[in-house]
C-alpha positions, -999 to +999 in steps of 0.1 A: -362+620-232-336+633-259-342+663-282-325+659-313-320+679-343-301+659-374-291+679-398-282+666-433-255+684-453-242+655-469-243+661-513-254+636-530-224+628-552-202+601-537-208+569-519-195+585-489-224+612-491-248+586-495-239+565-468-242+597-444-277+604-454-289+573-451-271+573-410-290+603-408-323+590-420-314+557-396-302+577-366-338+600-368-354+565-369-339+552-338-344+585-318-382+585-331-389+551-322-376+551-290-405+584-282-376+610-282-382+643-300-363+642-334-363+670-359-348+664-394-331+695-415-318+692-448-294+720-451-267+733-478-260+705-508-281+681-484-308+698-501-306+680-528-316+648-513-350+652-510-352+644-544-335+615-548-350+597-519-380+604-538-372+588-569-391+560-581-380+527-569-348+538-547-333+521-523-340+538-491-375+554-501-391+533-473-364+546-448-371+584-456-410+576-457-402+560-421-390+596-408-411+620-431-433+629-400-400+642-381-387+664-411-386+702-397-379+715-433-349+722-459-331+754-460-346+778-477-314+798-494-303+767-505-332+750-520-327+781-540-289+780-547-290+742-550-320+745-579-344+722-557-374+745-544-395+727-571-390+689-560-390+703-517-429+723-525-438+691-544-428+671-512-451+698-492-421+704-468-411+735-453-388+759-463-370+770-432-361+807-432-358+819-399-323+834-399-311+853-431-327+827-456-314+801-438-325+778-402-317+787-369-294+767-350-293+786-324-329+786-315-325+747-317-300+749-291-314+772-269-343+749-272-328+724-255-315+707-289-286+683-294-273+694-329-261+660-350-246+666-382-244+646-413 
């Protein structure tokens, strides 16, 4: 069994950052269907995407609502710094604070964690 943490820094500007999110949001679905553990962390302008894959009618909503249940949290300095700590506590998702404002990757790792970044 694989323990995987994906972590989503992609922004939310380009085509380039959307197509990263959504491999995120599909790789989390693979790992979580096959019974592995999967965590999902929305970090830096990754952030912001909470939000958008929570707009009405988008694309990938289904996708996200697919993987909700494996979504550790969002950064909490950058919820801040990106202006999106509204649209994350409206979510009911976790701000993740555990070292200086921000989460631990560390702990992840010494947790047995593979680390995937997006």
């Amino acid at each position: 069994m694989s323990k995987v943490a994906i972590v989503i820094f992609a922004d939310i500007e380009t085509k380039g950052d959307f197509g990263r999110a959504v491999n995120a949001l599909m790789t989390a679905k693979e790992f979580k269907e096959a019974g592995d553990e999967v965590q999902i962390i929305f970090d830096g302008a990754g952030t912001k995407w909470i939000g958008k894959f929570n707009e009405k009618d988008g694309k990938y909503n289904d996708l996200f609502d697919s993987v909700k249940d494996k979504i550790a949290g969002v950064c909490g300095y950058c919820a801040g710094a990106f202006k999106v700590t509204d649209v994350v506590a409206v979510n009911a998702i976790n701000l993740l604070d555990e070292y200086n404002g921000h989460p631990s990757f560390k702990k992840l790792v010494d947790n047995g964690y593979t680390v995937l970044t997006f």
